[in-house]
Backbone as CSV, one residue per row, in Angstrom:
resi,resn,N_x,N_y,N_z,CA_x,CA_y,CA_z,C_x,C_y,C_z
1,UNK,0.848,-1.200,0.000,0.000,0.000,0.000,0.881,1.246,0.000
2,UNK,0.719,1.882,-0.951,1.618,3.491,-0.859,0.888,4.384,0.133
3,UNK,2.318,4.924,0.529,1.936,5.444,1.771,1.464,7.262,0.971
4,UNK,0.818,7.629,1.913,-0.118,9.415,1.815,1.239,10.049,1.996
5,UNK,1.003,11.325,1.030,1.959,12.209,0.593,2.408,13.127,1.694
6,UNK,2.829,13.595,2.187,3.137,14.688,3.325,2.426,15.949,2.434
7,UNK,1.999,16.435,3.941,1.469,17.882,3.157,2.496,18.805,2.624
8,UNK,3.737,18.698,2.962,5.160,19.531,2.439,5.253,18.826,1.214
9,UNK,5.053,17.889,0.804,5.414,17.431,-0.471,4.036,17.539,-1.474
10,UNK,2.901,17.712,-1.023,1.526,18.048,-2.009,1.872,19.707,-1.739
11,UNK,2.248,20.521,-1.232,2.372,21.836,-1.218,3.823,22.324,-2.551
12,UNK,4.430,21.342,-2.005,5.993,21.373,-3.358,4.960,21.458,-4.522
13,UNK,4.565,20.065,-5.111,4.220,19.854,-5.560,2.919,21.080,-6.184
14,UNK,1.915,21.606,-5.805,1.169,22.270,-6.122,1.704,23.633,-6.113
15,UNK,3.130,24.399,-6.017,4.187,25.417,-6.579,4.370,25.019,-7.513
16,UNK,5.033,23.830,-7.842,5.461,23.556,-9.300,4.663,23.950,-10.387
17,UNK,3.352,23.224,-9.907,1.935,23.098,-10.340,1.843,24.014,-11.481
18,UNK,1.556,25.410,-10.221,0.755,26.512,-10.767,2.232,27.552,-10.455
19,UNK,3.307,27.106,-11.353,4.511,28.415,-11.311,4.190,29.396,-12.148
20,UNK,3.925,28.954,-13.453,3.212,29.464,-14.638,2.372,30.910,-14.389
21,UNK,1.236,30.246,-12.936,0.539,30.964,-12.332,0.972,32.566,-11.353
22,UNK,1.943,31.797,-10.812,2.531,32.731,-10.409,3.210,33.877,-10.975
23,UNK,3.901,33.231,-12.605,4.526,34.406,-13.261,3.963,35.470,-13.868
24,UNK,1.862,35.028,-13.851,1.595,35.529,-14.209,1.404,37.031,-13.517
25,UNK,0.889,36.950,-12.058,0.461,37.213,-11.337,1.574,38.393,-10.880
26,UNK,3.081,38.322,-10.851,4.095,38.717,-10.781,3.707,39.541,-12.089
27,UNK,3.916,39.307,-12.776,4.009,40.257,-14.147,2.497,41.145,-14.113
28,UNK,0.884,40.977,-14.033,0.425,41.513,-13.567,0.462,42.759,-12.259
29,UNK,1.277,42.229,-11.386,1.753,43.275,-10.542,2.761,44.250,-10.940
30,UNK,3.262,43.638,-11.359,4.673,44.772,-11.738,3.902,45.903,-12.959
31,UNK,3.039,45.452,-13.673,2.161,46.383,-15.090,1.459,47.291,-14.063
32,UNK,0.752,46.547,-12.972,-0.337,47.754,-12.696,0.674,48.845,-11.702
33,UNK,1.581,48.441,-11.368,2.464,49.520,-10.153,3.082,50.533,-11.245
34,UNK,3.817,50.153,-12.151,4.142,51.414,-13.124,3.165,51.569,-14.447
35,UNK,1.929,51.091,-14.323,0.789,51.558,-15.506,0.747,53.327,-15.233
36,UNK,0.762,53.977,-16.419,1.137,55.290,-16.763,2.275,56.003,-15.793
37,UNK,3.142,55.328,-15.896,4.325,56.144,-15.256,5.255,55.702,-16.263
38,UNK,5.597,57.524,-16.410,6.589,57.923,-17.999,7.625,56.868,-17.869
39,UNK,8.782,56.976,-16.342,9.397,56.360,-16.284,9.646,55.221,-16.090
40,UNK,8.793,53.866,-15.763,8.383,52.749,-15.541,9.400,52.326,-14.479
41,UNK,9.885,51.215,-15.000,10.930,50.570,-14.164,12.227,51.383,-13.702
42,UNK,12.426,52.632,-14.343,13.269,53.405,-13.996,12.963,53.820,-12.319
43,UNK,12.466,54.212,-12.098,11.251,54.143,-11.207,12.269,53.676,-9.504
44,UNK,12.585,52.061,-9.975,12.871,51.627,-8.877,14.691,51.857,-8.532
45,UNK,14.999,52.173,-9.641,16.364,52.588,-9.398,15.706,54.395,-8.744
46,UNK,16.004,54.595,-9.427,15.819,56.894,-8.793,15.079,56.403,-7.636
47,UNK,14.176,55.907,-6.953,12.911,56.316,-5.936,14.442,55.908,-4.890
48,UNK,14.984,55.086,-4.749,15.848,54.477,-3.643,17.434,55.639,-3.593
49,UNK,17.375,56.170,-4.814,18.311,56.772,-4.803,18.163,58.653,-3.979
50,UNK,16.912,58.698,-4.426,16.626,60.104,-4.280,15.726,59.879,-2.606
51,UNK,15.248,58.715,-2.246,15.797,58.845,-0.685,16.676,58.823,0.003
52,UNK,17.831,58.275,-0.397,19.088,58.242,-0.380,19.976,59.571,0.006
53,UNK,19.708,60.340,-0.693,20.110,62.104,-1.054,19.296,62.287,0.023
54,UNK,17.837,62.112,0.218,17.181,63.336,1.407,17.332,62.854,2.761
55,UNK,18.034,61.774,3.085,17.932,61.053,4.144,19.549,61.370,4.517
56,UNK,20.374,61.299,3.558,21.811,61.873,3.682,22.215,63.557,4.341
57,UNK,21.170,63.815,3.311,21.191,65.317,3.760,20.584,65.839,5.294
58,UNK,20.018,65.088,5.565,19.620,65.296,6.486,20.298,64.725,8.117
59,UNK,20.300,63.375,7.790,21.354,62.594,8.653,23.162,63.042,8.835
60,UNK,23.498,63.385,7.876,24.466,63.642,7.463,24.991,65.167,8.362
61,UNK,23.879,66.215,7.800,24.450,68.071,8.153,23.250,68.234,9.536
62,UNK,22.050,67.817,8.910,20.731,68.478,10.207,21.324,67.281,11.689
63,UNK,21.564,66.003,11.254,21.666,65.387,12.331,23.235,64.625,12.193
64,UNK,24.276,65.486,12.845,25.512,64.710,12.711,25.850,62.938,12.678
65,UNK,26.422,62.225,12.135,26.863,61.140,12.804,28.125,60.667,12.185
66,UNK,28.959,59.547,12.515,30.068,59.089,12.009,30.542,58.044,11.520
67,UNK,29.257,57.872,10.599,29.096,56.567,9.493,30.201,56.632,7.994
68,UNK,31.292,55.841,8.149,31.618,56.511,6.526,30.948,56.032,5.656
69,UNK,31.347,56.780,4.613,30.486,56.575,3.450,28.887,56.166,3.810
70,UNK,28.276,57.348,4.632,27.050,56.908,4.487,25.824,56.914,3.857
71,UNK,25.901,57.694,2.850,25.096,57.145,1.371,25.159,55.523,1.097
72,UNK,26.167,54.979,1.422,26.119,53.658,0.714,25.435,53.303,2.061
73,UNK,25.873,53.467,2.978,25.375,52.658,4.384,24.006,52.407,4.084
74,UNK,23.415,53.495,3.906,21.926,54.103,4.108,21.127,53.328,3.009
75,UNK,21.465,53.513,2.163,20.647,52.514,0.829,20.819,51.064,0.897
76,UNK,22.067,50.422,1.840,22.029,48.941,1.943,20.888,48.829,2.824
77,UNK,20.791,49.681,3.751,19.528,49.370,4.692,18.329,49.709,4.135
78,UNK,18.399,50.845,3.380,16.496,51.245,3.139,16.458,50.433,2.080
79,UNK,17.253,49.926,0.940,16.961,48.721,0.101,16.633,47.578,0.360
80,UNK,17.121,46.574,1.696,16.526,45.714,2.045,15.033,45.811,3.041
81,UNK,15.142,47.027,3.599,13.686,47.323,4.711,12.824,47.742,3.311
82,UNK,12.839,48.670,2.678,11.661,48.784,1.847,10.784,47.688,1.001
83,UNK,11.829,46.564,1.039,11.389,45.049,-0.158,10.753,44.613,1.126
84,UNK,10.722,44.809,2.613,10.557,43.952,3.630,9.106,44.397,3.814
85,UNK,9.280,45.459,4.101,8.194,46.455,4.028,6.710,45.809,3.319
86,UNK,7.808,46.382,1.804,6.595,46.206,0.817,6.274,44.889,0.190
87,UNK,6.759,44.078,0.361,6.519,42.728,0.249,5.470,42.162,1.382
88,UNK,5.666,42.370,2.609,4.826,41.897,3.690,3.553,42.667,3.867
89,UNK,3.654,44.075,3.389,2.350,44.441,2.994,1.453,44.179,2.044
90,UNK,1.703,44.268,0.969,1.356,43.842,-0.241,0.616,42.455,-0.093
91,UNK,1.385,41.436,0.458,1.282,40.062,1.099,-0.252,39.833,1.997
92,UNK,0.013,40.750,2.715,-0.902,40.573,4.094,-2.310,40.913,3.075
93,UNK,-2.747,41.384,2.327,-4.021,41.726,1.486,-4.061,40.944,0.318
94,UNK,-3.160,40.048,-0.071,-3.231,39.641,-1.318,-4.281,38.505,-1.528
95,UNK,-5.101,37.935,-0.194,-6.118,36.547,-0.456,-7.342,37.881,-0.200
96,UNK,-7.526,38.374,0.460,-8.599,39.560,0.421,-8.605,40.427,-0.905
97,UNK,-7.711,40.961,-1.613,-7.864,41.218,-2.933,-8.825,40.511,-3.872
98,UNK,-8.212,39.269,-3.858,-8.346,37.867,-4.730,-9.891,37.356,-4.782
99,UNK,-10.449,37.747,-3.723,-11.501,36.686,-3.368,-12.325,36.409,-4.378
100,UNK,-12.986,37.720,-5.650,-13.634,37.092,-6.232,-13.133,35.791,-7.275
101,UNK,-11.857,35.935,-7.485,-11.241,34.789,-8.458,-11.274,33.379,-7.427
102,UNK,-10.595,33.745,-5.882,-10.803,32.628,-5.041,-11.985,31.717,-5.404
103,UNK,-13.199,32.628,-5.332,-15.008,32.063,-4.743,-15.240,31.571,-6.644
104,UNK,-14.456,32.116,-7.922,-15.223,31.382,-8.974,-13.883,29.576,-8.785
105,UNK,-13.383,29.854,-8.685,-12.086,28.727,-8.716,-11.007,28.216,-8.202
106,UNK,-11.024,27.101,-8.400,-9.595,26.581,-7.221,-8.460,26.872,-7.846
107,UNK,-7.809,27.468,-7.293,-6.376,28.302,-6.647,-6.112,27.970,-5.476
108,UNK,-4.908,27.267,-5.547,-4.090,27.014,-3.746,-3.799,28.425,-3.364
109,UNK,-4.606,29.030,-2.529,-4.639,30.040,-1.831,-3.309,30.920,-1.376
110,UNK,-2.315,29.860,-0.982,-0.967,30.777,-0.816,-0.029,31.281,-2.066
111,UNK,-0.839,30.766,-3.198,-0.154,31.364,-4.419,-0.285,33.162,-4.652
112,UNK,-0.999,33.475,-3.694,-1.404,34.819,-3.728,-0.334,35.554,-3.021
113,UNK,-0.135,35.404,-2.026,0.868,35.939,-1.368,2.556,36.036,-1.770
114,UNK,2.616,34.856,-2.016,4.158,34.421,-2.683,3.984,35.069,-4.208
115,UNK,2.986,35.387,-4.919,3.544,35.972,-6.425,3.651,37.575,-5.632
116,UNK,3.038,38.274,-4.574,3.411,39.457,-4.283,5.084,40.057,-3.643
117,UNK,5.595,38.850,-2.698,6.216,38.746,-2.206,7.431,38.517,-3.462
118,UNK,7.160,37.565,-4.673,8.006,37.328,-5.752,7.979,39.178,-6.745
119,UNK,7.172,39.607,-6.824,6.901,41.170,-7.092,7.380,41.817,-6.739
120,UNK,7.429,41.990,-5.375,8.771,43.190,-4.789,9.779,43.003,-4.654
121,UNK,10.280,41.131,-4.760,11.552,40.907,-4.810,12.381,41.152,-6.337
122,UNK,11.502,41.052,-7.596,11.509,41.784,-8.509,12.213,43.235,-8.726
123,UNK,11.308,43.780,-8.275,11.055,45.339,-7.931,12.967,45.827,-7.224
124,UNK,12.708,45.050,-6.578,14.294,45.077,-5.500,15.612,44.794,-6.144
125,UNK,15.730,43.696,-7.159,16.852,43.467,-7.679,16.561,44.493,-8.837
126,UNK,15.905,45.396,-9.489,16.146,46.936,-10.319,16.787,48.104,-9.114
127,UNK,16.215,47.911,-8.105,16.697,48.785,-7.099,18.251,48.675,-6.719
128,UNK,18.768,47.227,-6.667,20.468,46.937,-6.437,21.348,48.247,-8.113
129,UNK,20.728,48.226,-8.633,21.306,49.402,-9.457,22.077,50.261,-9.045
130,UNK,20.721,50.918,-8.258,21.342,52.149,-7.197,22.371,51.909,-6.627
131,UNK,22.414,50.913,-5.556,23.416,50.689,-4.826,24.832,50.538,-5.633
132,UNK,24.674,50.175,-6.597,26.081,50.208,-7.369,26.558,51.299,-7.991
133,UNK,25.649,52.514,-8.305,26.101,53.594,-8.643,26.441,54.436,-7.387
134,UNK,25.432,54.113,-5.928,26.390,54.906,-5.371,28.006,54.321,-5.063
135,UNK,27.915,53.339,-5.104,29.560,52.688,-4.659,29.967,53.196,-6.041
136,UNK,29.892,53.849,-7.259,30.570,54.305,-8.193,30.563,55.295,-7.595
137,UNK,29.981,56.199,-7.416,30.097,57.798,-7.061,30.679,57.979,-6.286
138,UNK,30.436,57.070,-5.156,31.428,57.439,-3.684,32.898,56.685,-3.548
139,UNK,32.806,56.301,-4.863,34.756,55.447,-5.573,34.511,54.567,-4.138
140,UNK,33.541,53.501,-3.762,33.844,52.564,-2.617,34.382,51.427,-3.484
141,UNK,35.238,50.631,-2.798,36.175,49.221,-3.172,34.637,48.217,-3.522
142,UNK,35.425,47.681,-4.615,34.677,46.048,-5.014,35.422,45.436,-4.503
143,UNK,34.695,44.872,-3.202,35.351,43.509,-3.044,34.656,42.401,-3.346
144,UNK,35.553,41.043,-3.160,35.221,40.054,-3.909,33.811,39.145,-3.329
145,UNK,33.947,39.672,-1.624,32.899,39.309,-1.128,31.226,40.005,-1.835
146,UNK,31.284,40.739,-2.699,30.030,41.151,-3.037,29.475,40.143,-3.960
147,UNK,30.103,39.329,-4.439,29.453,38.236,-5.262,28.632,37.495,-4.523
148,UNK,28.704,38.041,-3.336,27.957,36.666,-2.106,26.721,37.560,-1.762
149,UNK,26.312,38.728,-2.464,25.200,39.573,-2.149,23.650,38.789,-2.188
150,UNK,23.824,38.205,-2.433,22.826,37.533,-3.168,21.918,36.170,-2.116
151,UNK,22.847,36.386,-1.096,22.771,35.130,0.093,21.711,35.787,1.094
152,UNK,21.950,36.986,1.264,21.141,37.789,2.340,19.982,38.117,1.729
153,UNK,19.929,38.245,0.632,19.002,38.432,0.068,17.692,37.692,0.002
154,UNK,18.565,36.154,-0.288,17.637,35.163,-0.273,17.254,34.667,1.176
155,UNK,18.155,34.827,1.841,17.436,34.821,3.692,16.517,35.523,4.137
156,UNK,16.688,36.646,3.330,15.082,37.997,3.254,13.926,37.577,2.763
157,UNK,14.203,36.774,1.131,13.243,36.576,0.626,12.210,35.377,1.534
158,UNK,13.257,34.180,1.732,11.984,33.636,3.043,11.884,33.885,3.578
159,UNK,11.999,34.858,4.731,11.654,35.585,5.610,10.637,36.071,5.282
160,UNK,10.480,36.802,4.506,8.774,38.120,3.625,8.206,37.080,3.392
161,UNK,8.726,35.595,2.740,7.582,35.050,2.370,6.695,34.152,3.760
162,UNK,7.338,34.128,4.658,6.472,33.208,5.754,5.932,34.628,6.569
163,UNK,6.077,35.532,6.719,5.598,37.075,7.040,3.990,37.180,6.093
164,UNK,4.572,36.898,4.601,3.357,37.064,4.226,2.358,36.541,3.828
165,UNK,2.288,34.934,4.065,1.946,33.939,4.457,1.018,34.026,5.534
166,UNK,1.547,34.141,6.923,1.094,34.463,8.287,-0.199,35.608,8.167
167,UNK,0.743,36.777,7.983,0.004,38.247,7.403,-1.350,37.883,7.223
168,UNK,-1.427,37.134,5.550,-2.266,37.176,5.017,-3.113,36.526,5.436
169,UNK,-3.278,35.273,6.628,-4.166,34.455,6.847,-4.869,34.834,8.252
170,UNK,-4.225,35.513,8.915,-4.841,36.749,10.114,-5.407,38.044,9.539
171,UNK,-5.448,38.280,8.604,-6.025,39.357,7.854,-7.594,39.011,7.346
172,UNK,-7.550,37.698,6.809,-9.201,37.542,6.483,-9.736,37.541,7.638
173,UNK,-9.181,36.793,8.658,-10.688,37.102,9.959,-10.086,38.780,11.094
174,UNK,-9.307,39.024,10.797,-8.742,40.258,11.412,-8.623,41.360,10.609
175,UNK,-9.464,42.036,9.964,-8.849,42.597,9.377,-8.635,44.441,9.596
176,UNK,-8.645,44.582,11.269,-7.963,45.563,11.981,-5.614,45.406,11.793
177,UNK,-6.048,43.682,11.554,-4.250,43.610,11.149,-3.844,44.733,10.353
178,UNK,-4.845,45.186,9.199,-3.570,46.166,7.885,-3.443,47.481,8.997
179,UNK,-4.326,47.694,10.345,-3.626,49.020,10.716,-2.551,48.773,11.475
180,UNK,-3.249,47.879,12.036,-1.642,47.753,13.394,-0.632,47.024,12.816
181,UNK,-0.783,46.298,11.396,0.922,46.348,10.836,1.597,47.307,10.024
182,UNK,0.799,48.727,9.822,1.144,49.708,9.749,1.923,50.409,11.066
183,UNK,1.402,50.360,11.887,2.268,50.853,13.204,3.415,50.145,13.544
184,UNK,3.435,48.605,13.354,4.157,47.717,13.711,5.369,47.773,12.903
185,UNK,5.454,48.636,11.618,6.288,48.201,10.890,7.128,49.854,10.904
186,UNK,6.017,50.799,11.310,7.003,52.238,11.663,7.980,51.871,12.776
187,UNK,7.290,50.681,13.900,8.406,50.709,15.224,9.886,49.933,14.838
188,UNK,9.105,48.629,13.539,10.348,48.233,13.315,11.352,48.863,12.508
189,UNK,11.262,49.540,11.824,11.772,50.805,10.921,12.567,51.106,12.228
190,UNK,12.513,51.883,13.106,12.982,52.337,14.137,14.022,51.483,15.077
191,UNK,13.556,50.371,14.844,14.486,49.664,15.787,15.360,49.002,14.885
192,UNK,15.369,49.230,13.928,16.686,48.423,12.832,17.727,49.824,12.309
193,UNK,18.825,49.255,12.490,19.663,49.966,12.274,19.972,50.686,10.492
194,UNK,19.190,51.166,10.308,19.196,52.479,8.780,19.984,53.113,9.011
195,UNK,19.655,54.233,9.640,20.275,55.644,9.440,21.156,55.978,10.844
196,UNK,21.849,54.855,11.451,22.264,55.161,13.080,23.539,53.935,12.866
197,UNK,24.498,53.872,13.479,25.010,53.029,13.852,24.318,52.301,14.767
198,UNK,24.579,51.150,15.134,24.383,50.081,16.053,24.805,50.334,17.262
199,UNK,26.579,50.554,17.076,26.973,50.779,18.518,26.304,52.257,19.197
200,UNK,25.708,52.929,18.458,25.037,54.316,19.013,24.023,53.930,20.298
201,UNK,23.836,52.627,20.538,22.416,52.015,20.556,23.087,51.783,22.369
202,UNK,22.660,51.894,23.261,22.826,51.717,24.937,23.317,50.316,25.107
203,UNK,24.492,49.856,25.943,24.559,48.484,26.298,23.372,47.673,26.361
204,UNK,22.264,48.050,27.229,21.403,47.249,27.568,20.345,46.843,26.222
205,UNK,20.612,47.326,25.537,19.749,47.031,24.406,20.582,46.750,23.525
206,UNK,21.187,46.089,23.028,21.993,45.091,22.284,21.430,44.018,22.151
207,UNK,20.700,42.783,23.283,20.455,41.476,23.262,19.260,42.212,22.561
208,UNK,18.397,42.915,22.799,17.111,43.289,21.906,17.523,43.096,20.319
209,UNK,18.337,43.996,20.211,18.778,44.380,18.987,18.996,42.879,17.953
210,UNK,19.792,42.101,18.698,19.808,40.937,18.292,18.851,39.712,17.984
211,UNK,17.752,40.169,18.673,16.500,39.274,18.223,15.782,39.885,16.924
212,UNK,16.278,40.751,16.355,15.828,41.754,15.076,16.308,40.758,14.080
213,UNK,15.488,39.903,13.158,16.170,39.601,12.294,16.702,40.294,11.172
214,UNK,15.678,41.333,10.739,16.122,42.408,9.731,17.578,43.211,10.017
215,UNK,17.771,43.379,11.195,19.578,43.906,11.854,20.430,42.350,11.056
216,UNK,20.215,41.367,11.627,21.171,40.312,10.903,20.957,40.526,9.049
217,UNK,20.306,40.364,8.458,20.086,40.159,7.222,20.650,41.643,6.494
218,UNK,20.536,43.006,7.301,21.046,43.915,6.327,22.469,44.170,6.941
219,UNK,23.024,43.605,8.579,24.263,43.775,8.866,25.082,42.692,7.472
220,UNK,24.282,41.594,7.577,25.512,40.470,6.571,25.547,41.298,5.210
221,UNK,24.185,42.077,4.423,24.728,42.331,3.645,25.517,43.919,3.684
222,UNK,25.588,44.493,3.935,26.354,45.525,4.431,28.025,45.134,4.821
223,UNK,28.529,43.954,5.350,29.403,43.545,5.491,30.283,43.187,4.156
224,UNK,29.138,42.033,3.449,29.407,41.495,2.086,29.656,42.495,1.054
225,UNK,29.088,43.668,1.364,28.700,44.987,-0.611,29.873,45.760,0.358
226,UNK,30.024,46.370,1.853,30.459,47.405,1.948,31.719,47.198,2.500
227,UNK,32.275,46.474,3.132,33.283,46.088,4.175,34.300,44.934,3.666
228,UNK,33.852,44.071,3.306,34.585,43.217,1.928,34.460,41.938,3.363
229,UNK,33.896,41.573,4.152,34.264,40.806,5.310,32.393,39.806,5.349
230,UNK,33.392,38.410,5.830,32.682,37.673,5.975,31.975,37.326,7.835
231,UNK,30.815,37.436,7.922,30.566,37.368,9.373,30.866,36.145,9.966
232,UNK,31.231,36.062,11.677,30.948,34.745,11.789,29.785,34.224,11.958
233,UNK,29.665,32.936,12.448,28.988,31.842,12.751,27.457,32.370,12.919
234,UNK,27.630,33.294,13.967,26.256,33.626,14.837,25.339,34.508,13.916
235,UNK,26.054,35.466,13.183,25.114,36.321,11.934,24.522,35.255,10.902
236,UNK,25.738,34.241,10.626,25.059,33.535,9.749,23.795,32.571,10.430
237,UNK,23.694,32.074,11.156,22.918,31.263,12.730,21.451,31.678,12.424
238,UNK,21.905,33.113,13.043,20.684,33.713,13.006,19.829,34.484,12.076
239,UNK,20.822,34.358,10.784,19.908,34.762,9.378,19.324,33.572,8.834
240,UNK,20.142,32.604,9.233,19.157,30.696,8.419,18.197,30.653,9.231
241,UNK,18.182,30.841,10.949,17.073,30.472,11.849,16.372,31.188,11.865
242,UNK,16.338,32.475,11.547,14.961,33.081,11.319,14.435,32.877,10.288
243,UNK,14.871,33.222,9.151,14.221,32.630,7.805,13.710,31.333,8.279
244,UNK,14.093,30.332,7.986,13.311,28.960,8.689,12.373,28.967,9.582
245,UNK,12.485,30.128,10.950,11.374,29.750,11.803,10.082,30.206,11.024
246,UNK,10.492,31.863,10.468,8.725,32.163,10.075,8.578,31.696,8.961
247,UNK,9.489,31.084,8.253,8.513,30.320,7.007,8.246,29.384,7.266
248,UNK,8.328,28.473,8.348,7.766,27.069,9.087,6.460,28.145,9.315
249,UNK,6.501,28.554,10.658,5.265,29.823,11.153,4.418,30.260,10.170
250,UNK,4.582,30.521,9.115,3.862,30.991,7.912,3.395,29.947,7.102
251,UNK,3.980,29.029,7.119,3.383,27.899,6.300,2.270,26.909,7.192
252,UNK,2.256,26.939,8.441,1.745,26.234,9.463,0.646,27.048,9.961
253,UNK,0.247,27.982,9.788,-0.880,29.326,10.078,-1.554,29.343,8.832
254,UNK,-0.823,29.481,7.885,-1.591,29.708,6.669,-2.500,28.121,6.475
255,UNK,-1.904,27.284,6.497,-2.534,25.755,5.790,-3.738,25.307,6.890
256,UNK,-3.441,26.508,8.123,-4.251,25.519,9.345,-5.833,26.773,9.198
257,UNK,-5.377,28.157,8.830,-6.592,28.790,8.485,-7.342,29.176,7.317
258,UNK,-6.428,28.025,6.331,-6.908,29.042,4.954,-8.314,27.747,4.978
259,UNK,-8.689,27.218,5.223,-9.595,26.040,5.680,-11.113,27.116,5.431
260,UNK,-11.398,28.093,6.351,-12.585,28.201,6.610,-12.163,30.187,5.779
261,UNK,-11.488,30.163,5.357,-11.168,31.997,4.034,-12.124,31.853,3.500
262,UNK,-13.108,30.903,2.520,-14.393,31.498,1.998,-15.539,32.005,2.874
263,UNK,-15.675,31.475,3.980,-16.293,32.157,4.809,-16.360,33.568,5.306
264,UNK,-15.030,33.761,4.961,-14.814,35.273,5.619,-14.646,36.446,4.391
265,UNK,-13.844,35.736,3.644,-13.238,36.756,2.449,-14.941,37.388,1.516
């Protein structure tokens, strides 16, 4: 007698499925975000850059600090928080969007979330542009470690995706969630290191600091694009174990409530 499939392996399996689906859905998103904008995809290079400039200018002369080169600093961080951002938002509404396509047809429900989450990760690798013109402008070193940019990245990307996973499946019966992860996501803005050094930050709040996974994921890449240096053990530790926990968390919330979503959506 063959044994019943694991639900991790009918879930593989039903990605493969409907990838097709997903690209569509991705490419749909990306048309309607720059539909009538002159500059389209240009878009995501300048928007990161020209916060870049007002956040410099400001951090920089209105509010002293002693970051070098911190134009580059500043865009490694608001480049990975803004995909975090806008991926987990985007995410958290994407089965509430959907519903009338949900209620005519079957669609595995978390395909909604993951083509949004695949959308801003999109969106994000036009944005790494920037970051390379400012390391042209500001003559910063290529080192060889930047070929490894691409690692933190992908520790981000599961990360947003079990975020928006979770998000999205507390959102159909909650759906006071889109305000308070609006608030939730100004505090985390705040508590991740952008526009501040780290060590600026009080002894006693360090172990805090360290339960931030977004601090690990934009310290490694900041290390890798800006510093030419590989972290140890514990950055890397705690960029695999968080990614892993909330996309376990996100996959285990989502499959256990998307059960009774026509009811609500």
């Amino acid at each position: 007698m063959a044994k019943p499939k694991s639900s991790l392996a009918l879930s593989w399996q039903h990605l493969k499925k409907y990838t097709p689906l997903i690209k569509e859905l991705v490419g749909r998103d990306l048309k309607v975000k720059y539909r009538r904008s002159f500059l389209g995809y240009i878009w995501s290079i300048l928007n990161p850059l020209l916060m870049m400039l007002l956040q410099s200018l400001i951090f920089s002369y209105m509010f002293r600090n002693n970051i070098p080169n911190f134009p580059l600093y500043l865009i490694c961080g608001n480049t990975l928080f803004t995909f975090f951002n806008e991926s987990t938002s985007m995410g958290m509404n994407s089965v509430i969007q959907n519903a009338s396509l949900i209620k005519k047809v079957y669609i595995p429900k978390f395909i909604f979330p993951l083509s949004r989450v695949v959308s801003c990760f999109v969106t994000m690798l036009f944005s790494l542009v920037a970051i390379v013109l400012v390391m042209v402008i500001t003559r910063s070193p290529f080192y060889w470690t930047i070929l490894l940019f691409w690692v933190p990245l992908l520790f981000l990307f599961l990360f947003c995706c079990g975020m928006a996973l979770l998000l999205s499946a507390l959102t159909v019966y909650f759906r006071d969630m889109q305000h308070l992860y609006s608030v939730l996501v100004m505090g985390w803005m705040y508590a991740t290191p952008l526009f501040y050094p780290v060590e600026a930050l009080p002894e006693f709040l360090m172990p805090l600091m360290k339960l931030n996974p977004l601090y690990h994921y934009i310290n490694l890449f900041r290390n890798l694009v800006m510093y030419g240096n590989i972290p140890g053990p514990n950055t890397w530790f705690a960029c695999i174990a968080s990614a892993a926990v909330m996309l376990g968390i996100g996959i285990w919330a989502f499959r256990k409530l998307q059960k009774n979503f026509i009811l609500y959506i």
